[in-house]
VOBA-1610 file (N, C-alpha, C; in pm, whole numbers, padded with zeros to 5 digits, always signed):
BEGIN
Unk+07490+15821+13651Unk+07512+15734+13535Unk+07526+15820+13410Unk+07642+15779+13358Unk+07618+15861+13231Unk+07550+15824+13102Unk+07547+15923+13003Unk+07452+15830+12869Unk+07480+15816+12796Unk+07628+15754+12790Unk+07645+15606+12713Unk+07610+15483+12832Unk+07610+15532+12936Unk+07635+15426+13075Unk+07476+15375+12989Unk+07375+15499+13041Unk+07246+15433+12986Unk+07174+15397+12895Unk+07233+15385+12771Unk+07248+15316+12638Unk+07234+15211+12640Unk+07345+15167+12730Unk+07378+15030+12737Unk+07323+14991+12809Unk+07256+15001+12905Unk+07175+14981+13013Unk+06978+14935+12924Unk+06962+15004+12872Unk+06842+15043+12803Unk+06833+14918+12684Unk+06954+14902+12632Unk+06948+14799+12477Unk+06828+14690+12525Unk+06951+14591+12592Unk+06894+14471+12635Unk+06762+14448+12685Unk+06673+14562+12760Unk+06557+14590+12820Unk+06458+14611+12655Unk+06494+14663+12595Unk+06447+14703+12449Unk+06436+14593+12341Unk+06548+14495+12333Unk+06585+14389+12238Unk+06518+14344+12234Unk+06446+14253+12368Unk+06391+14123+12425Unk+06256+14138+12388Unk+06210+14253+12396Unk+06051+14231+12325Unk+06026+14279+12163Unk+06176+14324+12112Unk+06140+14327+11977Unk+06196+14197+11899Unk+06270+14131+12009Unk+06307+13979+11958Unk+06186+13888+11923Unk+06112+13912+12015Unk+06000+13815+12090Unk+05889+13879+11939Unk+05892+14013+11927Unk+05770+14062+11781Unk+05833+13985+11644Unk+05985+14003+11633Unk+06028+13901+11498Unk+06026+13785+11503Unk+06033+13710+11634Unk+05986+13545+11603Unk+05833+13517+11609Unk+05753+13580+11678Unk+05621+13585+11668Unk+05555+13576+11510Unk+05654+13691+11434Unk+05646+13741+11298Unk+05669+13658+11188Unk+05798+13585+11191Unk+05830+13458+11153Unk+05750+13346+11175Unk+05689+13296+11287Unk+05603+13186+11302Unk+05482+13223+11161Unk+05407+13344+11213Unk+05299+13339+11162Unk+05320+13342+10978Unk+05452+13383+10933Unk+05504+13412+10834Unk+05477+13243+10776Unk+05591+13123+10829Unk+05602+12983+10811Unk+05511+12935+10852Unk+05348+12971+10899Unk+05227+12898+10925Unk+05203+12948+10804Unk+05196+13023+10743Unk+05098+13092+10614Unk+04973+13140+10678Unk+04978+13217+10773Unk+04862+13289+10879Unk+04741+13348+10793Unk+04775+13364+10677Unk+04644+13432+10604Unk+04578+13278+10518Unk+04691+13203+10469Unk+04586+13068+10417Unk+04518+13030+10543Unk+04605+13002+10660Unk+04513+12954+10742Unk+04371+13018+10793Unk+04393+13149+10811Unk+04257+13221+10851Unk+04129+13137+10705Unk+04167+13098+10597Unk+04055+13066+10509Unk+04054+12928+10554Unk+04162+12882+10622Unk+04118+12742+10622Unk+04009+12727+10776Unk+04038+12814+10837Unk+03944+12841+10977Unk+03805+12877+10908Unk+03824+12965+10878Unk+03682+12980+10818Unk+03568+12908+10777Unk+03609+12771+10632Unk+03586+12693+10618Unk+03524+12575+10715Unk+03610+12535+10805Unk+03603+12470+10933Unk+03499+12596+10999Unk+03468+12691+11067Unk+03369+12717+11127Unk+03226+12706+11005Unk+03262+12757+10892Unk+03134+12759+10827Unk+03084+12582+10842Unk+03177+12474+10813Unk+03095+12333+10868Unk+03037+12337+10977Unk+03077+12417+11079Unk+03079+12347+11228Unk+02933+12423+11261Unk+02848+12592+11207Unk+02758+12665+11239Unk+02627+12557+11119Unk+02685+12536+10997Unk+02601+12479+10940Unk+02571+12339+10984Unk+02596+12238+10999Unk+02565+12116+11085Unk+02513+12112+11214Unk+02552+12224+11302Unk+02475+12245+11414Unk+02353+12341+11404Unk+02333+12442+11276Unk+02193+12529+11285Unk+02162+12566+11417Unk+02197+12628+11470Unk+02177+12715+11553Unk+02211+12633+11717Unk+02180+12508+11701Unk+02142+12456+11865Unk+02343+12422+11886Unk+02462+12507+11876Unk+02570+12495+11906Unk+02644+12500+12021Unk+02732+12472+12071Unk+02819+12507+12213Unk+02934+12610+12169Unk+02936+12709+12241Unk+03018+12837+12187Unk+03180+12777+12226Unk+03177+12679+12321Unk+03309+12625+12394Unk+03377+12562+12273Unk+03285+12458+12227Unk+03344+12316+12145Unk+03381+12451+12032Unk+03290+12545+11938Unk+03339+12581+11852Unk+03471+12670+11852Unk+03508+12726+11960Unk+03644+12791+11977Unk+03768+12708+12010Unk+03751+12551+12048Unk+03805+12512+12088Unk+03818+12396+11912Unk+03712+12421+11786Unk+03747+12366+11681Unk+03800+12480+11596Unk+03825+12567+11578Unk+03877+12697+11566Unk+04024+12714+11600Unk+04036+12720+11719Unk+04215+12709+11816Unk+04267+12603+11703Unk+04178+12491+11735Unk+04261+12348+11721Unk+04311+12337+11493Unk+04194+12397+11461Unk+04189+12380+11281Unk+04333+12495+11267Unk+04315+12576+11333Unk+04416+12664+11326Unk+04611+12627+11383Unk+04549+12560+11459Unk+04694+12543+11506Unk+04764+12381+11428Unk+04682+12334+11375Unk+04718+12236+11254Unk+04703+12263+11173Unk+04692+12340+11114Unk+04682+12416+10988Unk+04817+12492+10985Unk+04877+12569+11108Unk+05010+12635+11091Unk+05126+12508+11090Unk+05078+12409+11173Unk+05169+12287+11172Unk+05249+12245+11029Unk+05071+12161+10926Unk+05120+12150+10829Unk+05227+12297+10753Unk+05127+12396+10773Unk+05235+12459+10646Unk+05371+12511+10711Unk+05391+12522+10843Unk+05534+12527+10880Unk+05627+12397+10833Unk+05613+12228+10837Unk+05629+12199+10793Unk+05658+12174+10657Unk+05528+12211+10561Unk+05570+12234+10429Unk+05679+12283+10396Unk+05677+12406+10472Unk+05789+12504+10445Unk+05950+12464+10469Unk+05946+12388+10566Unk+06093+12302+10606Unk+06117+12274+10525Unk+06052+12140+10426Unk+06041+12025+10326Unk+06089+12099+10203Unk+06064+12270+10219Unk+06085+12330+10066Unk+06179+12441+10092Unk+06264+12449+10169Unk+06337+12573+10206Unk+06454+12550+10096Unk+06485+12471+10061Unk+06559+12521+09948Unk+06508+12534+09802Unk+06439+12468+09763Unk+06311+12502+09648Unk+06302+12633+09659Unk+06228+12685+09792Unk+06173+12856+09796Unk+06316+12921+09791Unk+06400+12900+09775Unk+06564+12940+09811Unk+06542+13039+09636Unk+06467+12932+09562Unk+06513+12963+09419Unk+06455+13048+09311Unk+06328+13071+09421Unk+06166+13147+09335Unk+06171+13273+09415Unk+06152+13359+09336Unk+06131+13514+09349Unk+06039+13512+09440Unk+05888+13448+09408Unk+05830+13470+09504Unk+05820+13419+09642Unk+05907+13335+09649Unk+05922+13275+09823Unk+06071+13256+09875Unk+06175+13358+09784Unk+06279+13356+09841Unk+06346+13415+09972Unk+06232+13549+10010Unk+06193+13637+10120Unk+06186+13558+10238Unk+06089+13389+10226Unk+06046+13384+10360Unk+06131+13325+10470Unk+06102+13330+10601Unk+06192+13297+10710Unk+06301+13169+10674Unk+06284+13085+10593Unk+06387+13014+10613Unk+06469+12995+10506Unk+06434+13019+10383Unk+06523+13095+10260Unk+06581+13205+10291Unk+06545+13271+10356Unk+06610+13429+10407Unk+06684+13404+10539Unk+06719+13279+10561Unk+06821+13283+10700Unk+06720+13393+10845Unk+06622+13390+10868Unk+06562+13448+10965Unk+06543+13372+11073Unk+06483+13262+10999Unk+06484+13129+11118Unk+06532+13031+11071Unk+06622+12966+11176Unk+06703+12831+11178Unk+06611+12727+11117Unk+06635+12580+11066Unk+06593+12491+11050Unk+06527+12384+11106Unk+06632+12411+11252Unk+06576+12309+11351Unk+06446+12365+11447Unk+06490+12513+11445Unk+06373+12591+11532Unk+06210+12593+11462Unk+06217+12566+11304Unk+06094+12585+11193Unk+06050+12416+11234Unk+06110+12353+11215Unk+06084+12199+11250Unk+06000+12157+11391Unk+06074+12228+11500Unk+06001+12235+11657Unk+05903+12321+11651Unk+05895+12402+11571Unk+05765+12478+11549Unk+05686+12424+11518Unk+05703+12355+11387Unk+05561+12264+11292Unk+05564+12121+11386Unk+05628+12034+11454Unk+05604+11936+11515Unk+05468+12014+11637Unk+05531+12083+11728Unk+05449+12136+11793Unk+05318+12211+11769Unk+05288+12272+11655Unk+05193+12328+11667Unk+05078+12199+11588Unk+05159+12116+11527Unk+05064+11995+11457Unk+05023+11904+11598Unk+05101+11864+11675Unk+05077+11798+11802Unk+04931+11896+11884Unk+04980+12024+11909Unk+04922+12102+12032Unk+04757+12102+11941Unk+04746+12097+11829Unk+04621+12130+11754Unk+04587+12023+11755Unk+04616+11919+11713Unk+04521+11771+11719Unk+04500+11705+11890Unk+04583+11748+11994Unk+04570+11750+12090Unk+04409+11809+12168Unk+04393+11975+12110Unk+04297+12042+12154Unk+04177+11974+12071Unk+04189+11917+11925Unk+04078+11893+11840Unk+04024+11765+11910Unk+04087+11671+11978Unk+04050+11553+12022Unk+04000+11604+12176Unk+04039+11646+12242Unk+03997+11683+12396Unk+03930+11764+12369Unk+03878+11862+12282Unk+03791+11959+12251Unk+03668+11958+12191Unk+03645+11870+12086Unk+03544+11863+12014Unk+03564+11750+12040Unk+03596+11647+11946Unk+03590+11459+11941Unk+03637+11388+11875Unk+03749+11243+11865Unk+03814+11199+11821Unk+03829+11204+11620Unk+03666+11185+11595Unk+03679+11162+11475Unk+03735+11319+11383Unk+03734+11435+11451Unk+03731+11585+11437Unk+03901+11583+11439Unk+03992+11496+11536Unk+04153+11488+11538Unk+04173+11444+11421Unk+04089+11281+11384Unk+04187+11220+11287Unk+04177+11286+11152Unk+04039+11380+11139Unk+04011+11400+10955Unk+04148+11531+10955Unk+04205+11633+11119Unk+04332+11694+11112Unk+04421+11641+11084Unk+04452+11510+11155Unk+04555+11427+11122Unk+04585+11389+10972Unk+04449+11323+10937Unk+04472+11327+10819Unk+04497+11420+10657Unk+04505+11530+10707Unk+04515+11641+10621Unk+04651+11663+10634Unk+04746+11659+10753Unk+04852+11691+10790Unk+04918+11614+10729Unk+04909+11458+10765Unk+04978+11371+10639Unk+04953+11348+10523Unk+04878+11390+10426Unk+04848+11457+10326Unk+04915+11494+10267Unk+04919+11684+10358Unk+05000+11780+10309Unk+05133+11737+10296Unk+05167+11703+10419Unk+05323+11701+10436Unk+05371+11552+10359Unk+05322+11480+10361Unk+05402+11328+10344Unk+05382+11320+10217Unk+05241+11389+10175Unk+05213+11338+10023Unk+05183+11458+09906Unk+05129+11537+09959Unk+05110+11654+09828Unk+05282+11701+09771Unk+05347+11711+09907Unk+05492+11793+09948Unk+05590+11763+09833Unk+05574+11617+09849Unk+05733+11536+09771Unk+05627+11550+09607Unk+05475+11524+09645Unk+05467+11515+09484Unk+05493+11604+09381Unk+05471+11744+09455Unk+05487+11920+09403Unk+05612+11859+09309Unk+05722+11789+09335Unk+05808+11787+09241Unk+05823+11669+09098Unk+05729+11601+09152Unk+05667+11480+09067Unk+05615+11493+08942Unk+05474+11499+08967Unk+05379+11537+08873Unk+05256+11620+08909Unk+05216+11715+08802Unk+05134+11840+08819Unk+05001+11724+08906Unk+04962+11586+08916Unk+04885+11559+09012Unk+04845+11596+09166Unk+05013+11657+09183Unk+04983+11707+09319Unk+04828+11818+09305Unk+04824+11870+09287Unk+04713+11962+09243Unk+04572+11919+09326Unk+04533+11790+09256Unk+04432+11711+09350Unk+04447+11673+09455Unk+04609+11607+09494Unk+04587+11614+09654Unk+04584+11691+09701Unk+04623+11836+09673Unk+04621+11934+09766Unk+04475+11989+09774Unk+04431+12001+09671Unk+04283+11997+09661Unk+04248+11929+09799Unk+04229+11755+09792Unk+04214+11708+09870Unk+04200+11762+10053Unk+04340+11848+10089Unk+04369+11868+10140Unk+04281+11993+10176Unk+04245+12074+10103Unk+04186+12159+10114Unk+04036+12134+10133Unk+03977+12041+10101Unk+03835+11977+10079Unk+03779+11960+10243Unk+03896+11920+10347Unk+03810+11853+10453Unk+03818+11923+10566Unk+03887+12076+10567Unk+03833+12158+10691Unk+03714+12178+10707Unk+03584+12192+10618Unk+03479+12214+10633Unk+03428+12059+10740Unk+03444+11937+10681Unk+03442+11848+10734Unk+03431+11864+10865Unk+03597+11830+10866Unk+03571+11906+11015Unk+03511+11929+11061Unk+03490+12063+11081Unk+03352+12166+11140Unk+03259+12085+11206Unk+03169+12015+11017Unk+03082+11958+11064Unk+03090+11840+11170Unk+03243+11737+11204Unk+03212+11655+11193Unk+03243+11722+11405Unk+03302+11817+11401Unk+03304+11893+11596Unk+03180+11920+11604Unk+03070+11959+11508Unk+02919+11982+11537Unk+02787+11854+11586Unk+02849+11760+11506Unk+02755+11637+11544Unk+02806+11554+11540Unk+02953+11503+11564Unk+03022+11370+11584Unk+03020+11286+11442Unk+03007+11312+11341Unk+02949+11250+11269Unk+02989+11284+11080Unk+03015+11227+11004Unk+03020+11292+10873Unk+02865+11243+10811Unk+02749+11398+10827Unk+02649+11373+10716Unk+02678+11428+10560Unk+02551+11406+10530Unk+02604+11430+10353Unk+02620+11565+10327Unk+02563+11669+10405Unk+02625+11792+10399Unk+02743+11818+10392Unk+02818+11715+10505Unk+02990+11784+10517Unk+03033+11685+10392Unk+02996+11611+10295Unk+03059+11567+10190Unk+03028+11640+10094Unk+02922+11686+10082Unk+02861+11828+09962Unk+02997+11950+10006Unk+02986+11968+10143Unk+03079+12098+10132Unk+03264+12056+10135Unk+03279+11935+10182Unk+03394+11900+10082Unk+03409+11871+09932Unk+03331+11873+09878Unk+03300+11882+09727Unk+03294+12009+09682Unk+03229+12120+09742Unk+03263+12237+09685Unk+03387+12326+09707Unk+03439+12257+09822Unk+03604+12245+09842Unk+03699+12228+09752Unk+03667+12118+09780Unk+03779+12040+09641Unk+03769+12095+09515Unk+03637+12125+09456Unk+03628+12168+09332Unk+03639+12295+09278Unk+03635+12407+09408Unk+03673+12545+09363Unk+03862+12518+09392Unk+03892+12473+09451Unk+04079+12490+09423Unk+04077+12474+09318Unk+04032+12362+09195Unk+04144+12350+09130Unk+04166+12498+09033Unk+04016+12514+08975Unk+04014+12664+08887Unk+04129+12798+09034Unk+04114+12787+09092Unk+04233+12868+09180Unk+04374+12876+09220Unk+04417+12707+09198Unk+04551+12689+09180Unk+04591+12674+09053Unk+04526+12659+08951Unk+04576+12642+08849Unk+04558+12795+08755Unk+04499+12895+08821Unk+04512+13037+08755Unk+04654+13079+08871Unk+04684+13047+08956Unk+04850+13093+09020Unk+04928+13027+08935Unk+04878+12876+08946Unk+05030+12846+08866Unk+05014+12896+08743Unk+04954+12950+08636Unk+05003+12954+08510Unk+05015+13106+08566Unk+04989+13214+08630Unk+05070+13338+08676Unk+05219+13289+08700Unk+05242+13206+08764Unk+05379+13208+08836Unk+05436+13053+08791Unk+05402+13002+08655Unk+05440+12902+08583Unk+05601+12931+08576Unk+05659+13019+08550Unk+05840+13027+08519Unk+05912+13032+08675Unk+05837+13070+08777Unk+05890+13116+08906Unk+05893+12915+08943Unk+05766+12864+08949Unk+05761+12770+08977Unk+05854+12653+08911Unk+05868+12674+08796Unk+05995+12601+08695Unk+06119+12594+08774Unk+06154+12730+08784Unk+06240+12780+08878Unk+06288+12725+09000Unk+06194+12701+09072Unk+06190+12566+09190Unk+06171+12455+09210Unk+06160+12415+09044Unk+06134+12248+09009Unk+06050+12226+09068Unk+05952+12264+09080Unk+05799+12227+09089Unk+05697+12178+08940Unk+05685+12092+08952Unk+05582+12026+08827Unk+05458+12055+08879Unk+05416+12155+08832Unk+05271+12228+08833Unk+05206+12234+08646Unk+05060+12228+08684Unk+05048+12187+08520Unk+05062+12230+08435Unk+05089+12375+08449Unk+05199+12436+08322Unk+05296+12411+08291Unk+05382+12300+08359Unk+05511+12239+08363Unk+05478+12162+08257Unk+05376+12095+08205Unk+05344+11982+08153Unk+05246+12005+08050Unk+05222+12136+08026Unk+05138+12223+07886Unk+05151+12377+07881Unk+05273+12352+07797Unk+05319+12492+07813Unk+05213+12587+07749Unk+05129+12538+07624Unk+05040+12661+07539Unk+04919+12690+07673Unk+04893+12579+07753Unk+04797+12634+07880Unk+04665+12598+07797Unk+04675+12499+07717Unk+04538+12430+07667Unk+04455+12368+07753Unk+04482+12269+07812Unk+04480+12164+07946Unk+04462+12253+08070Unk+04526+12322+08073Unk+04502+12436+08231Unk+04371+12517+08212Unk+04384+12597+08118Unk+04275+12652+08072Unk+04147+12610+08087Unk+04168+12477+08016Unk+04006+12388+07982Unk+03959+12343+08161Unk+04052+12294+08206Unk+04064+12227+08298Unk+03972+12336+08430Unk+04060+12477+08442Unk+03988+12569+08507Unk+03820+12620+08467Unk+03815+12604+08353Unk+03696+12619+08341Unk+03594+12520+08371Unk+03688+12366+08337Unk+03532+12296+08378Unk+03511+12280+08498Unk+03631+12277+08615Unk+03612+12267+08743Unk+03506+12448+08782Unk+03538+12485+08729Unk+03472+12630+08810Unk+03336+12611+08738Unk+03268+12570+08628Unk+03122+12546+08596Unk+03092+12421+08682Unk+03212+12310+08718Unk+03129+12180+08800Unk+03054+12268+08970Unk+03082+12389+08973Unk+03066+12443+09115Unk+02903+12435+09098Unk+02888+12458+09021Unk+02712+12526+08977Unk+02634+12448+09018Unk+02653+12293+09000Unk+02550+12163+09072Unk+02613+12135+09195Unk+02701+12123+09261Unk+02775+12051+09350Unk+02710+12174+09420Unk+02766+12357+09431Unk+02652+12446+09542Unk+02530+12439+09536Unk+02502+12384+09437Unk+02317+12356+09468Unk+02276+12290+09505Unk+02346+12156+09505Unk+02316+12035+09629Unk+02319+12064+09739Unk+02396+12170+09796Unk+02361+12141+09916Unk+02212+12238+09976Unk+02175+12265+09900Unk+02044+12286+09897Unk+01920+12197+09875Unk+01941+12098+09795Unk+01906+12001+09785Unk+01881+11905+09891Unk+01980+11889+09964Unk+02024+11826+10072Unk+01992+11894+10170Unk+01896+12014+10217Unk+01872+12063+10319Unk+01934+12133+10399Unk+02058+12163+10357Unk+02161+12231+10454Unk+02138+12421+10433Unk+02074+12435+10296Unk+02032+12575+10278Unk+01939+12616+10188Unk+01894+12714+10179Unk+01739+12759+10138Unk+01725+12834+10011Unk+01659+12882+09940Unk+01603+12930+09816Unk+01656+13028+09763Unk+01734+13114+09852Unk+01796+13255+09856Unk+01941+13218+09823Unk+01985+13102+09890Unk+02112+13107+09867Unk+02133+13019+09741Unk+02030+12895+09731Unk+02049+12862+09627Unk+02029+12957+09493Unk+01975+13041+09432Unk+01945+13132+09372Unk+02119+13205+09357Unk+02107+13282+09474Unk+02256+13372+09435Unk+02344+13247+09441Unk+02357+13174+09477Unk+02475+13108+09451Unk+02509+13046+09307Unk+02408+13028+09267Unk+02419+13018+09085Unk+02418+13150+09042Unk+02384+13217+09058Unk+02430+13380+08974Unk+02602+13448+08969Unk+02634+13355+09143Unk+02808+13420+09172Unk+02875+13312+09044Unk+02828+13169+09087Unk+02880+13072+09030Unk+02885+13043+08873Unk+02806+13125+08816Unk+02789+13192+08648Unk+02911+13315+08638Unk+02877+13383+08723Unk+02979+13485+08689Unk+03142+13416+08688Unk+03145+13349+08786Unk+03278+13288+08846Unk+03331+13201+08724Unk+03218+13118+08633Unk+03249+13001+08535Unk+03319+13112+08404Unk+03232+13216+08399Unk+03295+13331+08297Unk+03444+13329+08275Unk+03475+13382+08408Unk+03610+13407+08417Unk+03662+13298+08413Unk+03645+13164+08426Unk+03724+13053+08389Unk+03776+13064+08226Unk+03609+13064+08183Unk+03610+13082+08056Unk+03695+13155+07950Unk+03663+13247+08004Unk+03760+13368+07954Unk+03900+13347+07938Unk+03988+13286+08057Unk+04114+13200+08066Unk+04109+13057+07981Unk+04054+13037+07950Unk+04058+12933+07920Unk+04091+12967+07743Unk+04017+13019+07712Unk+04031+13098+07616Unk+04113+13159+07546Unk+04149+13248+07594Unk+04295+13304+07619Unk+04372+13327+07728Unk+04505+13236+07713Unk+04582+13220+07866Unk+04667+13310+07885Unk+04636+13454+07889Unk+04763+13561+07938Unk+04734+13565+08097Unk+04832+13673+08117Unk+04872+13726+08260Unk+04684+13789+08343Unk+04625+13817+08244Unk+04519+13929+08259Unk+04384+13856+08313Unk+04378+13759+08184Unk+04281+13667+08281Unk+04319+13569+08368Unk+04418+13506+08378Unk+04472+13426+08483Unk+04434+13508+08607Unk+04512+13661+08600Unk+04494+13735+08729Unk+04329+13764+08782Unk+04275+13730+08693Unk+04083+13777+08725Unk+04069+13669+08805Unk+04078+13543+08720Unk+04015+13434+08785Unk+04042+13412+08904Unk+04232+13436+08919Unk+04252+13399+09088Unk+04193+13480+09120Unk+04204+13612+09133Unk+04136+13738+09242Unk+04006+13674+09248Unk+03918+13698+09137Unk+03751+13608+09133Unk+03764+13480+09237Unk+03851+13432+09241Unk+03843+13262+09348Unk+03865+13327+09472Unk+03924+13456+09530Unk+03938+13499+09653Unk+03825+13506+09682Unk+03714+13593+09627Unk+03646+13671+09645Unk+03501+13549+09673Unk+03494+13512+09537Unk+03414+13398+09524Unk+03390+13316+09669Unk+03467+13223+09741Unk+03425+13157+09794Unk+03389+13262+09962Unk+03474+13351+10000Unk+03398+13379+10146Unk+03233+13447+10078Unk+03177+13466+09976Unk+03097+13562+09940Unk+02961+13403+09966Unk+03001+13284+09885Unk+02992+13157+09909Unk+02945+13119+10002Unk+03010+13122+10127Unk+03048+13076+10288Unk+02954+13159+10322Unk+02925+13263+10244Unk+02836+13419+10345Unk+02698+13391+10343Unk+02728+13280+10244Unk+02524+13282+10173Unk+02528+13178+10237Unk+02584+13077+10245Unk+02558+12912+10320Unk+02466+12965+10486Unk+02604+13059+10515Unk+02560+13079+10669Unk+02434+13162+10682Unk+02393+13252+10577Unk+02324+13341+10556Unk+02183+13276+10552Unk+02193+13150+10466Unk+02062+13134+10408Unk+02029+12931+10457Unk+02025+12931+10621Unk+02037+12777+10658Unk+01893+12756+10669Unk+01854+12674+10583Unk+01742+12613+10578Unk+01679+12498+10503Unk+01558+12428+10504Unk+01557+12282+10432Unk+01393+12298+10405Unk+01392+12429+10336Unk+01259+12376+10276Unk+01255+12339+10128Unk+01356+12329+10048Unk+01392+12292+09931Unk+01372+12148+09932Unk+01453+12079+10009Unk+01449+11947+10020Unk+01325+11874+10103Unk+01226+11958+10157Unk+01112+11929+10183Unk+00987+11920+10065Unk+01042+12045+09981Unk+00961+12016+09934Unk+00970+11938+09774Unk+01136+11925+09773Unk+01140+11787+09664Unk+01104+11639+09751Unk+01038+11601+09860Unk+01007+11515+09963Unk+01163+11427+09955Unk+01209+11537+10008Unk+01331+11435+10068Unk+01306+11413+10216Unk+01240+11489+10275Unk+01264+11506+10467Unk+01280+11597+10480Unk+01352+11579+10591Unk+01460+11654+10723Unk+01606+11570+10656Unk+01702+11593+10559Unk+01770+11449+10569Unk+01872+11581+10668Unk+01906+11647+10705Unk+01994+11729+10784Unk+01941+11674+10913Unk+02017+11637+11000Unk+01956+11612+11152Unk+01994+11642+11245Unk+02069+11740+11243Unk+02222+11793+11353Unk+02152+11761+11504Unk+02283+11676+11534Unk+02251+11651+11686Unk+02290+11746+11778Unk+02240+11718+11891Unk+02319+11862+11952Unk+02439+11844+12007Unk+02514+11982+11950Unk+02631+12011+11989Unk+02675+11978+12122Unk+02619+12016+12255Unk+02682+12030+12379Unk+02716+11861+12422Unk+02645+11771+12380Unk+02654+11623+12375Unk+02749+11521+12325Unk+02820+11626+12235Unk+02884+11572+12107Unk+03054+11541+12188Unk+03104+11592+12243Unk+03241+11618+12261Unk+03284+11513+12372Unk+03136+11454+12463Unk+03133+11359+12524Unk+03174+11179+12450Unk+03055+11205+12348Unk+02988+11088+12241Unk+03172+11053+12196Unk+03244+11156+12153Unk+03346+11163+12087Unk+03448+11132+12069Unk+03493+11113+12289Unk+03597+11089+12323Unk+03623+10914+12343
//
């Protein structure tokens, strides 16, 4: 054989698995694989805190798979819904389907499927009510935050919204059940986005113009309203993380540092709020990265209810046990 003979021989053997690494690459690209890893997170931090220790290692990998693979659903979807929007913004003109990488119809069979295959595993896996709060995030995202992005800067709160009930979740694959914990930690959900989306959008307020997106700098250009707005949501964190201490879900240590992060964190609102350049906008988002797994670290870090024992509330935490739950569910 000669070697051009085996050139040609060699391509096709070579192609097929670097085909197989760029669509792999693309999927995880149109899931948003790194939002989702925070949205997993979230969802396990409910699912270890509601169960305190007495957990099933099965149900939680199998609420994990499932938060994850509806989580790439919605935002592959999203991404369909906005491929020509992102067509127009610097910063999302790169991705797979503004950039002609992946087809339209193939991004579509992607997000149908991976929204199906995840609420599939969340219901056979953990327990019905654990599918629908996915379900319901999915139509959310897609049916309702999606079209509003071009509406009015309100989208903001639904997406919030949207962001509020992976923890849920968690809790609700841990004990079948929504206690007041998993509404405390959808509250500290909901209420750290907004100081976090609203320091991106006023970073990327002209990019977003750009794509006719009504984000709330669309709608206050001096960034009076954004400003104020980030700050009071990032000081509302300060009571809403201490409830759930209150509420028994964690102990003295975490309540403690968690008002010391949550002071520092209101600063930097402050500071933006204050004055709205590029400089503090950029603190606060980076500060909101950082902020909440540091958050999540102390919840898991510090599970305990002698706070709320000894304001004589109880036991109001009662986590049932996990291995029971997935039965109760179906």
């Amino acid at each position: 054989m000669t070697e051009s003979a085996e050139h040609l021989v060699s391509v096709p053997a070579t192609a097929a698995p670097a085909r197989v690494v760029e669509l792999v690459g693309c999927y995880l690209e149109l899931a948003k694989a790194r939002l989702a890893t925070l949205v997993v997170l979230t969802a396990t931090v409910g699912y270890l805190l509601a169960a305190r220790g007495a957990f099933d290692g099965a149900i939680l990998v199998w609420t994990v798979l499932g938060t994850a693979l509806t989580a790439f659903g919605a935002n592959i979807l999203n991404q369909w819904l906005e491929a020509d929007r992102d067509r127009r913004m610097e910063r999302t003109r790169t991705r797979p389907l503004p950039a002609g990488r992946v087809g339209r119809s193939t991004a579509l069979a992607w997000g149908l499927v991976s929204a199906a295959t995840g609420l599939a595993t969340l219901g056979l896996g953990t327990n019905l009510l654990t599918a629908a709060l996915a379900l319901l995030v999915i139509l959310l995202y897609v049916l309702v935050y999606t079209p509003l992005k071009v509406l009015t800067p309100f989208n903001t709160v639904i997406g919030a919204v949207c962001g509020a009930v992976p923890p849920m979740m968690g809790w609700a694959a841990a004990t079948g059940r929504l206690g007041l914990g998993a509404w405390i930690l959808g509250g500290v959900l909901f209420v750290w986005q907004i100081p976090h989306f609203l320091a991106l959008a006023w970073l990327y307020r002209e990019d977003y113009a750009r794509g006719g997106f009504r984000m709330m700098p669309a709608a206050d250009p001096e960034g009076r309203i954004t400003g104020r707005a980030a700050f009071v949501y990032a000081l509302a964190l300060l009571p809403i993380t201490g409830a759930l201490a209150l509420a028994g879900v964690t102990g003295v240590t975490y309540l403690v540092a968690s008002q010391l992060v949550g002071l520092a964190f209101a600063a930097l609102g402050l500071a933006f709020a204050r004055r709205r350049v590029r400089l503090t906008a950029r603190r606060l988002f980076l500060a909101s990265i950082i902020y909440l797994p540091v958050l999540l670290g102390l919840m898991v870090g510090d599970m305990d209810n002698r706070i709320a024992r000894l304001a004589g509330l109880g036991n109001p935490v009662q986590p049932q046990v996990a291995m029971g739950v997935r039965e109760r569910g179906r």
